[in-house]
C-alpha positions as CSV (number, residue, x, y, z in Angstrom):
1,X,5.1,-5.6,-7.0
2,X,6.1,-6.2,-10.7
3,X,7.8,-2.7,-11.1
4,X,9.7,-3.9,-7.6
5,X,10.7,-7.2,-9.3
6,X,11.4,-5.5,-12.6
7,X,13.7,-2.8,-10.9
8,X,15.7,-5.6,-8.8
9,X,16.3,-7.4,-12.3
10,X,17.7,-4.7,-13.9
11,X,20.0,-3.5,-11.0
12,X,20.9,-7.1,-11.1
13,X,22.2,-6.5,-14.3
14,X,23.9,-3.4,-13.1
15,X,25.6,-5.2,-10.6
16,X,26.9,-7.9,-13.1
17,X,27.9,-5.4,-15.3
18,X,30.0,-3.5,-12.6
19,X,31.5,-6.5,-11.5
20,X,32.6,-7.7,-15.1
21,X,34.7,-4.8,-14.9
22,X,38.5,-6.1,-14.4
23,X,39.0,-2.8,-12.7
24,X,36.6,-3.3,-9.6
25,X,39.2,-5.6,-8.2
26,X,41.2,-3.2,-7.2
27,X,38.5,-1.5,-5.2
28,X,38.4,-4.7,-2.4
29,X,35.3,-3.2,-0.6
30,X,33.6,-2.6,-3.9
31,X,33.9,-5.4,-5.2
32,X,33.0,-7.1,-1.4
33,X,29.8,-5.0,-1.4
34,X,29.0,-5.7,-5.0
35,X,29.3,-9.7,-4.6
36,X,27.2,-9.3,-1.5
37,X,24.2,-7.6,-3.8
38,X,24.3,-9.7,-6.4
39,X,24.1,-12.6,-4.1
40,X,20.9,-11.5,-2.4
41,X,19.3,-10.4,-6.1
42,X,20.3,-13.2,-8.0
43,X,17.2,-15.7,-6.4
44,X,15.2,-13.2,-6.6
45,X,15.6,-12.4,-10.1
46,X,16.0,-15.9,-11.0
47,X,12.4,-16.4,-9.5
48,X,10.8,-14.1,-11.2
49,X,12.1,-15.0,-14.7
50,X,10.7,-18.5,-14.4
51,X,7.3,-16.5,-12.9
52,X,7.5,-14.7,-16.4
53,X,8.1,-18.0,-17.9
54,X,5.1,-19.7,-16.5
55,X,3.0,-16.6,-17.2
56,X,4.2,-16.9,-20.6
57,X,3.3,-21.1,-20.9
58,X,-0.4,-19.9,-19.2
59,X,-0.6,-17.2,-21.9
60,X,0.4,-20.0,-25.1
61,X,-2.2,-22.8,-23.5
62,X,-4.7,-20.4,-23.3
63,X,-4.8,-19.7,-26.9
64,X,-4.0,-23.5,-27.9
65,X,-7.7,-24.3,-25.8
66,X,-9.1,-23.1,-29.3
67,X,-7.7,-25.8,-31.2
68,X,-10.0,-29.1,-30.6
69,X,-6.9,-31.2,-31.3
70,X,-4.7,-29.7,-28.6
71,X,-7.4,-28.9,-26.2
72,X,-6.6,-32.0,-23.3
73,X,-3.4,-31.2,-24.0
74,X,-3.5,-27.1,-23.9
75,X,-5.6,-27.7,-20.4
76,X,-3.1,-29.6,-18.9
77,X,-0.3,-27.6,-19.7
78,X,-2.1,-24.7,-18.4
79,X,-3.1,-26.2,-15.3
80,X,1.0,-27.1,-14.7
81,X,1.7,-23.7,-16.0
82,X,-1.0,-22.3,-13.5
83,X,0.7,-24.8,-10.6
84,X,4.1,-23.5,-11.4
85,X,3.0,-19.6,-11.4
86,X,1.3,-19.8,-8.0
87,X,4.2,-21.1,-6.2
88,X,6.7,-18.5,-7.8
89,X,4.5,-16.0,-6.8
90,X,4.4,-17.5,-3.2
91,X,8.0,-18.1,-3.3
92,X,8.4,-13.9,-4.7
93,X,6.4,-13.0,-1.7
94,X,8.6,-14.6,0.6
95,X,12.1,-13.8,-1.3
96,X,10.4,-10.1,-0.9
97,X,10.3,-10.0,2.8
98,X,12.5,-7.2,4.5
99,X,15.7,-9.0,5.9
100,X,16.7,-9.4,9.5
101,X,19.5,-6.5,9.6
102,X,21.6,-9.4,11.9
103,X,21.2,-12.0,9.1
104,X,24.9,-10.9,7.6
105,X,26.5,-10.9,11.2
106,X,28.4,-13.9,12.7
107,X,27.1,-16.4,15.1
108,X,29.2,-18.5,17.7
109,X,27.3,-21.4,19.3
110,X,29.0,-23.7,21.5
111,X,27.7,-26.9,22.2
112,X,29.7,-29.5,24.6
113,X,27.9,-32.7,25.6
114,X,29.3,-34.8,28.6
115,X,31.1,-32.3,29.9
116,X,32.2,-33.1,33.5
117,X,30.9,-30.1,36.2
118,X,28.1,-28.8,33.9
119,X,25.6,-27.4,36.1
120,X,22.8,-27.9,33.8
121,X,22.0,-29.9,30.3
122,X,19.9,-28.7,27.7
123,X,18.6,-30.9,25.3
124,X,17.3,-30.6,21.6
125,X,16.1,-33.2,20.1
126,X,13.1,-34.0,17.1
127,X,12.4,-37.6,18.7
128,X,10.3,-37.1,22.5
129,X,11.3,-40.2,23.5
130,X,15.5,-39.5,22.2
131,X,17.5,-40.6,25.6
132,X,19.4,-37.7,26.3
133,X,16.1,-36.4,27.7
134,X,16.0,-38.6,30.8
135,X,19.1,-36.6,31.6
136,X,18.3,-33.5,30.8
137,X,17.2,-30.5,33.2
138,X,15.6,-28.3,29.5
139,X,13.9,-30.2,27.5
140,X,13.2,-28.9,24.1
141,X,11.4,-31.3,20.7
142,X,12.3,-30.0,17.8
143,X,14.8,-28.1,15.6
144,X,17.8,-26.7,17.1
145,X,17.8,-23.7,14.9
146,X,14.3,-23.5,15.0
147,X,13.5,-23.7,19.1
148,X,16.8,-21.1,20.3
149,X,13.7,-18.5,21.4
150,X,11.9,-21.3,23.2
151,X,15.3,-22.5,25.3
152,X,15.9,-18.8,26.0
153,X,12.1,-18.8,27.3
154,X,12.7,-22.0,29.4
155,X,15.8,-20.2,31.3
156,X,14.1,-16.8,31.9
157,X,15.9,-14.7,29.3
């Protein structure tokens, strides 16, 4: 994983070079594709410096636990440091996870409440007991983004 990380970085750095470049702007689908790249490397780049970082203040508390004066100090820095590592590397595992080849393609949803003649209402709501649920033929709790799958369920898709 750390050879991944490292090679992301430095075509990071490719990509920032290239697009530095005054002349890319000509090229419109270059510089399109390029923009697109460093968008989706940038977090994850950015991510594992600070991992590198925390590794780095684990690394510097370790060795001040030899000093008696700094010791309570040294062990809660490196417990923080520690903290902070484990959820960059949590976060790098999920910034690693193969992308949905649909995630860059556009999505219409239409949605119309109180529209007069509609043959069915489906509702979306976090609250149970949310009104619009006395009303509604599909009843789904939660996130609208979140329960799509479900409602398609519900009507047999």
């Amino acid at each position: 994983m750390l050879e991944k990380l490292q090679a992301i970085v430095r075509r990071l750095d490719q990509v920032e070079r290239q697009l530095s470049d005054p002349a890319i702007y000509a090229d419109r689908e270059m510089l399109t594709r390029l923009s697109r790249e460093q968008k989706e490397l940038t977090p994850i780049a950015a991510a594992f410096r600070a991992w590198q970082q925390a590794e780095d203040d684990c690394a510097q508390a370790q060795e001040l636990l030899t000093d008696p004066e700094m010791r309570e100090l040294a062990q809660e820095e490196l417990r923080r440091a520690r903290q902070e590592r484990d959820r960059l590397s949590q976060e790098l595992k999920t910034l690693l996870l193969p992308r949905d080849p649909n995630d860059d393609r556009n999505v219409i949803l239409e949605v119309r409440a109180g529209i007069g003649g509609a043959e069915c209402i489906i509702a979306v709501n976090e609250d149970p007991d949310a009104p619009i649920f006395g009303a509604a033929q599909y009843k789904v709790v939660g996130d609208a983004v979140e329960v799509v799958e479900e409602l398609l369920a519900q009507l047999g898709r």
